[in-house]
C-alpha positions as CSV (number, residue, x, y, z in Angstrom):
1,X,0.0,0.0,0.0
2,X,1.5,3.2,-0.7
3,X,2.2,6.3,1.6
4,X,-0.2,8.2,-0.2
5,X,-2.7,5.9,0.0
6,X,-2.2,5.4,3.5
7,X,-2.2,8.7,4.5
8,X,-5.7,9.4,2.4
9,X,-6.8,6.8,4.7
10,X,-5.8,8.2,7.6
11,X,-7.3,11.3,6.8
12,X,-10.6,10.0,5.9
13,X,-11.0,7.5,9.0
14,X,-10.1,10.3,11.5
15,X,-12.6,12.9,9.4
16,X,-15.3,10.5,9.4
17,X,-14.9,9.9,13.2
18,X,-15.0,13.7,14.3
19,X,-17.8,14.0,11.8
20,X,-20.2,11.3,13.2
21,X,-18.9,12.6,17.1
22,X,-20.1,16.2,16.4
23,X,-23.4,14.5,14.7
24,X,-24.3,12.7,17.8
25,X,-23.1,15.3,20.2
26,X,-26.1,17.5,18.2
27,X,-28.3,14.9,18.7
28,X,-27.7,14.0,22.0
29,X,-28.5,17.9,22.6
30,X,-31.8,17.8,21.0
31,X,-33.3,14.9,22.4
32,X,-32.3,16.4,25.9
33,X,-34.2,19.3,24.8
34,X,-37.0,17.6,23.2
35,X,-37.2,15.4,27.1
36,X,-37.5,18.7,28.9
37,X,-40.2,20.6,26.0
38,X,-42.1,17.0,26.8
39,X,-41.8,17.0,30.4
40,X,-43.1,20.2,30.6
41,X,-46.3,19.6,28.6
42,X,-49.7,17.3,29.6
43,X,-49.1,13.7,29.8
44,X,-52.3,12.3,30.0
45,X,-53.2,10.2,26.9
46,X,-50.1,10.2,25.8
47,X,-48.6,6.9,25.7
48,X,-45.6,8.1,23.2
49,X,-44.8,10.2,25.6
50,X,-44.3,7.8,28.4
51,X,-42.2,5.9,25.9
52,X,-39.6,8.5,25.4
53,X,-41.4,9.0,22.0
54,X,-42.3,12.5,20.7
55,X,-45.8,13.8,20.4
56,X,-47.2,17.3,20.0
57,X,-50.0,18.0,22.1
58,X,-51.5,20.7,19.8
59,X,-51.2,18.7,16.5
60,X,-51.6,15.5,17.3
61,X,-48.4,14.3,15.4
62,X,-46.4,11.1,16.4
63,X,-42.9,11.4,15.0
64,X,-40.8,8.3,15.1
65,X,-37.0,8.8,13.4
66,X,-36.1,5.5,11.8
67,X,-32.4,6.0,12.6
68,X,-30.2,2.5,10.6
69,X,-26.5,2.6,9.7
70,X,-26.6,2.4,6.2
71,X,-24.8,4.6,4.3
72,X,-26.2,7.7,3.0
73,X,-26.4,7.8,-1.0
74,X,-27.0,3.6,-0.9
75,X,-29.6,2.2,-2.7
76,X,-31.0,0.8,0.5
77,X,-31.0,4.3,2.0
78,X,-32.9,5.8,-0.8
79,X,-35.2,3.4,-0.1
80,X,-35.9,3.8,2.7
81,X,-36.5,7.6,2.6
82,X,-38.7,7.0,-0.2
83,X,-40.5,5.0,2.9
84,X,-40.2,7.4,5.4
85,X,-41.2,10.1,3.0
86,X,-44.8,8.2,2.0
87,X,-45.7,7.7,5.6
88,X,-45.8,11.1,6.1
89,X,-47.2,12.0,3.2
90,X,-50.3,9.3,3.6
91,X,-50.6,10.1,7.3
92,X,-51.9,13.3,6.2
93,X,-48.7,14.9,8.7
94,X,-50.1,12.6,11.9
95,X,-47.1,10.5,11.6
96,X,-44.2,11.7,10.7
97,X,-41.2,9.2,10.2
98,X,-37.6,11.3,10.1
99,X,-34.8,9.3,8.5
100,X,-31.7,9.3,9.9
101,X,-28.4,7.3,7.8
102,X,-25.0,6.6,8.6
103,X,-25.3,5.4,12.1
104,X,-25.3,8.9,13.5
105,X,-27.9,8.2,16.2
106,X,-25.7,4.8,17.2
107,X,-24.9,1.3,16.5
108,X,-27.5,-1.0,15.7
109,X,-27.8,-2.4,19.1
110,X,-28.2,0.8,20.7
111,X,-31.2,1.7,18.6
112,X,-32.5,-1.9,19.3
113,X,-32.4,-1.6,22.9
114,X,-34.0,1.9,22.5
115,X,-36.7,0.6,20.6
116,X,-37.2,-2.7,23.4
117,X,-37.5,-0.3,26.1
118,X,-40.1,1.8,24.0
119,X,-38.8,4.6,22.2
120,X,-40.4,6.1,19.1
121,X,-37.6,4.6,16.8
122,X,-37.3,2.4,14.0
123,X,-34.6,0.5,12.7
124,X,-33.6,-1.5,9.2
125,X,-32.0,-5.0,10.7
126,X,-31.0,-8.1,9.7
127,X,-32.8,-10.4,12.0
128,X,-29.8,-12.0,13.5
129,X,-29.9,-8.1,15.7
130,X,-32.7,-9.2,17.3
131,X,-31.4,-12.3,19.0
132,X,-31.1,-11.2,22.1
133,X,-35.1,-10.2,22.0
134,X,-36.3,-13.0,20.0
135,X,-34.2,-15.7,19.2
136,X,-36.0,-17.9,16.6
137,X,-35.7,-14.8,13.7
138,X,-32.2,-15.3,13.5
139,X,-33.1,-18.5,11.7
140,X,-33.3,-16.5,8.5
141,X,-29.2,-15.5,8.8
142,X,-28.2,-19.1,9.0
143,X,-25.8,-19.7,6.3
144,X,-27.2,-20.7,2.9
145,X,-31.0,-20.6,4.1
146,X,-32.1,-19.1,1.2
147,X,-31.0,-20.0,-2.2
148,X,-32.5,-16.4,-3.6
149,X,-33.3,-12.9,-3.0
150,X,-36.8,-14.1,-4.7
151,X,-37.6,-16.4,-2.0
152,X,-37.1,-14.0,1.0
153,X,-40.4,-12.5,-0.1
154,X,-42.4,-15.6,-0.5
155,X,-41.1,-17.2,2.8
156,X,-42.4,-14.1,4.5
157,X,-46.2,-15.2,2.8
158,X,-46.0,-18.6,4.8
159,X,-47.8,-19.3,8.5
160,X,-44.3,-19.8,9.4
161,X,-43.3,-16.4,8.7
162,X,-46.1,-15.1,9.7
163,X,-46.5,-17.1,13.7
164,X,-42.5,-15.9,13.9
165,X,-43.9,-12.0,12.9
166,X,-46.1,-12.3,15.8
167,X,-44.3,-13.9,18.6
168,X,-41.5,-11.3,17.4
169,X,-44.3,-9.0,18.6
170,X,-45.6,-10.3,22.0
171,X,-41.7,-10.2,22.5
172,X,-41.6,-6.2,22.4
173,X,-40.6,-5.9,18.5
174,X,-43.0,-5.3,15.9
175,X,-41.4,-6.3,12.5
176,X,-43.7,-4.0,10.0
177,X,-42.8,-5.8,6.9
178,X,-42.1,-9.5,8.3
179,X,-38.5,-9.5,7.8
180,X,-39.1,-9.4,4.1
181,X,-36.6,-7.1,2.3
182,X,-33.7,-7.9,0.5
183,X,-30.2,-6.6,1.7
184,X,-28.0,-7.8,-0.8
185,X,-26.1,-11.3,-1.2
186,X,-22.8,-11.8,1.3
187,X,-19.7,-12.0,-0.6
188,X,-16.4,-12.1,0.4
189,X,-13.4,-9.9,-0.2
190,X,-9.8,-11.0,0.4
191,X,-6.2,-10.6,-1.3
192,X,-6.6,-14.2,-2.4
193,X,-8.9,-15.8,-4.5
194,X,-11.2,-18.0,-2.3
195,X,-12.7,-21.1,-3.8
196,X,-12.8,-23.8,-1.4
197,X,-13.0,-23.6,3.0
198,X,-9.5,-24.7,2.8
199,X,-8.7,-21.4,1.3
200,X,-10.0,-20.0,4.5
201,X,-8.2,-21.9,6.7
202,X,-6.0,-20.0,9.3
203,X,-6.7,-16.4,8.3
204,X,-8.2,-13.9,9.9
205,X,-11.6,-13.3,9.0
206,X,-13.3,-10.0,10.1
207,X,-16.7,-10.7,11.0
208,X,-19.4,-8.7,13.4
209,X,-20.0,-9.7,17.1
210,X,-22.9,-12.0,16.3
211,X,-22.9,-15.2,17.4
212,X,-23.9,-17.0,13.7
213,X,-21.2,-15.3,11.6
214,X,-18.5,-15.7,14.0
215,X,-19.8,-19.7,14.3
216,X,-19.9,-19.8,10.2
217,X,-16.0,-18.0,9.8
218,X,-14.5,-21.2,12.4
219,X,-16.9,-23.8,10.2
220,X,-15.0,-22.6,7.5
221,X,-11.7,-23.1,9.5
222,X,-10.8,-18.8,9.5
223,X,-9.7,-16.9,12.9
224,X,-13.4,-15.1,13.3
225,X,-11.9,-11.2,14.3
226,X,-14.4,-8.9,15.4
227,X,-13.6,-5.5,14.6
228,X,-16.3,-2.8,13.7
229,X,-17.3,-2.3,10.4
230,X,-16.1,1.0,9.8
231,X,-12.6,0.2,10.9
232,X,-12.6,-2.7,8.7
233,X,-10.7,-0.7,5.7
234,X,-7.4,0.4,8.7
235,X,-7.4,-3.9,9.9
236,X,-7.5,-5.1,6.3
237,X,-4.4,-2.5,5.1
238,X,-2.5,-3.0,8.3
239,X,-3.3,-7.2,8.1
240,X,-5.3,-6.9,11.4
241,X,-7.7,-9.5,8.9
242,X,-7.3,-11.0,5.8
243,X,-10.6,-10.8,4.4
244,X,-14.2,-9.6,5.1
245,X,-17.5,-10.5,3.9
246,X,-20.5,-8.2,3.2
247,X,-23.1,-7.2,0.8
248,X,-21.4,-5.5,-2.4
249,X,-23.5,-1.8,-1.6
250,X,-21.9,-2.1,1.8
251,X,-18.8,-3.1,0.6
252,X,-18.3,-0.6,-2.3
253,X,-19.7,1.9,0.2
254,X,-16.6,1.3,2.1
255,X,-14.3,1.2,-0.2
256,X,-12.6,-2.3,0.5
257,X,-11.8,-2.5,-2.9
258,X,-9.2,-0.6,-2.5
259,X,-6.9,-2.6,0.2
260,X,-8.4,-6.4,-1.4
261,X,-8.4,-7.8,-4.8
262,X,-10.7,-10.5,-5.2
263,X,-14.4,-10.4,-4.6
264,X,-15.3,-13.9,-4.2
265,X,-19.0,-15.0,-5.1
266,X,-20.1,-17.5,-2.3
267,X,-23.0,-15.6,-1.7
268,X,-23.4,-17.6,2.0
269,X,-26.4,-15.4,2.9
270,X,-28.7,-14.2,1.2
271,X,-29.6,-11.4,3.4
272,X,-32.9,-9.9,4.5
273,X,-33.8,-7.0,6.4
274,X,-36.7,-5.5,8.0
275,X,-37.8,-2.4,9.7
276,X,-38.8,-3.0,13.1
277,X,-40.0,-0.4,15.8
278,X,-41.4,-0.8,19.6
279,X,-44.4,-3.0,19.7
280,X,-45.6,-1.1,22.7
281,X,-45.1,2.1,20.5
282,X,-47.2,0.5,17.3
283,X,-50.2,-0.3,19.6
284,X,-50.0,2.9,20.7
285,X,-51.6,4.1,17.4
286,X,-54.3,4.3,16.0
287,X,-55.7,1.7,14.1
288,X,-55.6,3.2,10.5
289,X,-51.5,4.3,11.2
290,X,-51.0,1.0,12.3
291,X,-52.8,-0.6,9.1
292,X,-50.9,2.8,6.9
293,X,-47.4,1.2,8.4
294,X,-47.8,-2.4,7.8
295,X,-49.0,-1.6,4.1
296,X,-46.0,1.0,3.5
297,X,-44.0,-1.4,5.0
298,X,-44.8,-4.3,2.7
299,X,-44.8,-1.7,-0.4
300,X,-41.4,-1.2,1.2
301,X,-40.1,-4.5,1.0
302,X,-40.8,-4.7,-2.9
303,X,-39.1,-1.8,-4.1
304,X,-36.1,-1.4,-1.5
305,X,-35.6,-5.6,-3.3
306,X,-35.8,-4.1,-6.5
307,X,-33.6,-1.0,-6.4
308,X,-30.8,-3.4,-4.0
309,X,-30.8,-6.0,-6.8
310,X,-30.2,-3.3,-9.4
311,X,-27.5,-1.6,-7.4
312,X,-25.5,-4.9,-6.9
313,X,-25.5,-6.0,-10.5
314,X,-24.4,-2.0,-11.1
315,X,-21.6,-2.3,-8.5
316,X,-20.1,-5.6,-9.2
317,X,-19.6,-4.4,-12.5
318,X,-18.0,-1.4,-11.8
319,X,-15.4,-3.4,-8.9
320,X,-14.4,-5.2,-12.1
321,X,-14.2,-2.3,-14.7
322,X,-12.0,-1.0,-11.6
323,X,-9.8,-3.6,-11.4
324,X,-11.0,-5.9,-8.6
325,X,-10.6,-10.0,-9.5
326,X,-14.3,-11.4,-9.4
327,X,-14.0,-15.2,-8.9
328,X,-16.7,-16.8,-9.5
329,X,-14.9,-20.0,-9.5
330,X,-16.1,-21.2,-6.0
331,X,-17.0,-24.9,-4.8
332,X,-20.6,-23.4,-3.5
333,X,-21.5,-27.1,-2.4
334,X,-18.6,-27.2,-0.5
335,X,-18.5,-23.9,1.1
336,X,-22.2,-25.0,1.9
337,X,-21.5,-28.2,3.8
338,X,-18.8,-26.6,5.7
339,X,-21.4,-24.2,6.9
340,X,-23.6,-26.8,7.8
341,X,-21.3,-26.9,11.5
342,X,-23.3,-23.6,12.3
343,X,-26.7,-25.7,12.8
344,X,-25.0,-28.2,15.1
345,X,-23.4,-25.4,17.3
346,X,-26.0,-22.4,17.0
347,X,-28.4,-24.0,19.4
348,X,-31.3,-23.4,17.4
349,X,-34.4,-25.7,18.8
350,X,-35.3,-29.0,16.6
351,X,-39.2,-27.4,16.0
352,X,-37.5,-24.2,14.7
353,X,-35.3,-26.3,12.1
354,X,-37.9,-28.6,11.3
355,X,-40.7,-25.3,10.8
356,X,-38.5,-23.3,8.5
357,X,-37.4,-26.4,6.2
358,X,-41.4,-27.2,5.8
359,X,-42.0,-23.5,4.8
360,X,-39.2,-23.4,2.3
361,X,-40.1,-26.8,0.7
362,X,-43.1,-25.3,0.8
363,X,-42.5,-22.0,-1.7
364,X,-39.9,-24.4,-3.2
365,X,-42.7,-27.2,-4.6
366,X,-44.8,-24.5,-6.2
């Protein structure tokens, strides 16, 4: 890597940093702010006030801010203000959804605890986030679950889906579009090509600190590192890790094409998303904003799928056109039964195995 390079690096990490610290120092600020201006108003019949929600008494408008760490400017992103933009509109101003990108109101656990404990939030999650709430949705981010982005959608239509949406529910989250949206395919990015698990053996694979990816980078015989995501591009140039593994927006977005060669196509999960908010905070509402965000939401689910599909096919082709190896030479199967090691460590229960196979036989046979 050269000094210049290096030193770009440097100054973009550190920039970024101070950028998202003054962000949520602002922030931090006006929700203290927006507290006291509550406190100091009438609470009664308001329930989003009692969840550390904001409400105003004279208009009658509930504003939630859907606060997720994509990237601004990401196909994902856009799609989601196009959501946060119809809600409002529809609403007629009674609910007024404020979007907020780039992680600048916190990691994605933070806003997950927020929106357990009841705060007007909302979140865009893969459903592996919301183990610690309800475990059997991190089902859906086992490796090689689904074999395509199409059948995230149609596994979402079952009674499966459906019993998982509502127990997800009783548990404190409310998943408005049943965990239904497309996130991109995982791929992973490394300074060698990767074909086989034995090309994985012994390095250092950066991975998040959740519990089914680490389990899947030791299956495949790597050194699981956890390291954030956004210092991912300093670990990978320094050789903290050897290789990562993300959707191509997110990678792109961060720019690990420039410290790893190859992108290799083992597409391990196909990921879905959802947005999720408080349940407490969704029953709070009335019926007709409630039946507004579960219809937005599925409307939601359709297009962010379309415009994320679009974006990846735009974006692997530009990696190339840049210079980044795609192989597409990989042993699939065998990167698949590697994986399978997950399943026998994960803990999931035998009824939650046996459900989710019968649901995607199930949109498989028709």
């Amino acid at each position: 890597m050269s000094n210049r390079k290096q030193e770009k690096t440097y100054r973009k990490g550190k920039g970024e940093k101070m950028r998202k610290k003054k962000i949520a120092a602002w922030f931090v600020t006006a929700a203290m702010a927006g507290v006291l201006t509550a406190c100091g108003g009438s609470s009664a019949g308001n329930d989003s006030q009692q969840t550390g929600g904001s409400q105003s008494a004279a208009s009658g408008t509930v504003t939630i801010k859907l606060c997720h760490t994509d990237p601004s400017g990401s196909a994902i992103t856009e799609a989601i203000q196009k959501f946060a933009s119809n809600v409002t509109e529809a609403s007629g101003g009674r609910l007024k959804i404020e979007e907020y990108a780039d992680g600048i109101m916190g990691d994605d656990d933070e806003i997950i605890e927020q929106i357990y404990n009841g705060a007007n939030m909302m979140n865009y999650i893969d459903p592996a986030m919301l183990e610690p709430y309800y475990p059997n949705y991190s089902i859906l981010f086992s490796p090689y679950f689904f074999e395509s982005y199409e059948e995230i959608g149609a596994f979402a239509e079952t009674e499966f889906s459906k019993k998982m949406q509502q127990e997800c529910k009783e548990a404190g989250i409310m998943a408005l579009d049943g965990m239904s949206s497309y996130f991109g395919s995982r791929q992973i990015m490394s300074n060698k090509p990767i074909s086989t698990p034995a090309d994985l053996k012994g390095l250092n694979f950066r991975m998040p600190n959740q519990a089914t990816q680490l389990e899947l980078a030791s299956a495949w015989g790597a050194n699981p590192v956890t390291v954030s995501f956004s210092e991912t591009y300093s670990a990978l140039q320094q050789g903290v890790v050897d290789c990562v593994e993300n959707p191509i927006g997110s990678l792109y977005a961060n720019s690990i094409q420039e410290v790893c060669d190859y992108v290799n196509i083992t597409s391990h999960f196909y990921g879905v998303n959802g947005l999720v908010m408080s349940s407490k905070v969704f029953d709070s509402l009335d019926a007709d904003l409630q039946e507004l965000l579960l219809d937005e939401a599925k409307k939601f689910a359709q297009y962010s799928t379309e415009m994320t599909v679009a974006e990846e096919e735009e974006l692997l082709k530009k990696m190339e056109e840049e210079g980044t190896i795609v192989n597409r030479d990989v042993d699939v199967e065998a990167m698949k039964e590697a994986a399978q090691k997950v399943f026998e460590v994960h803990g999931w229960p035998q009824e939650l195995l046996d459900g989710a196979s019968a649901a995607l036989e199930e949109i498989r046979s028709n």
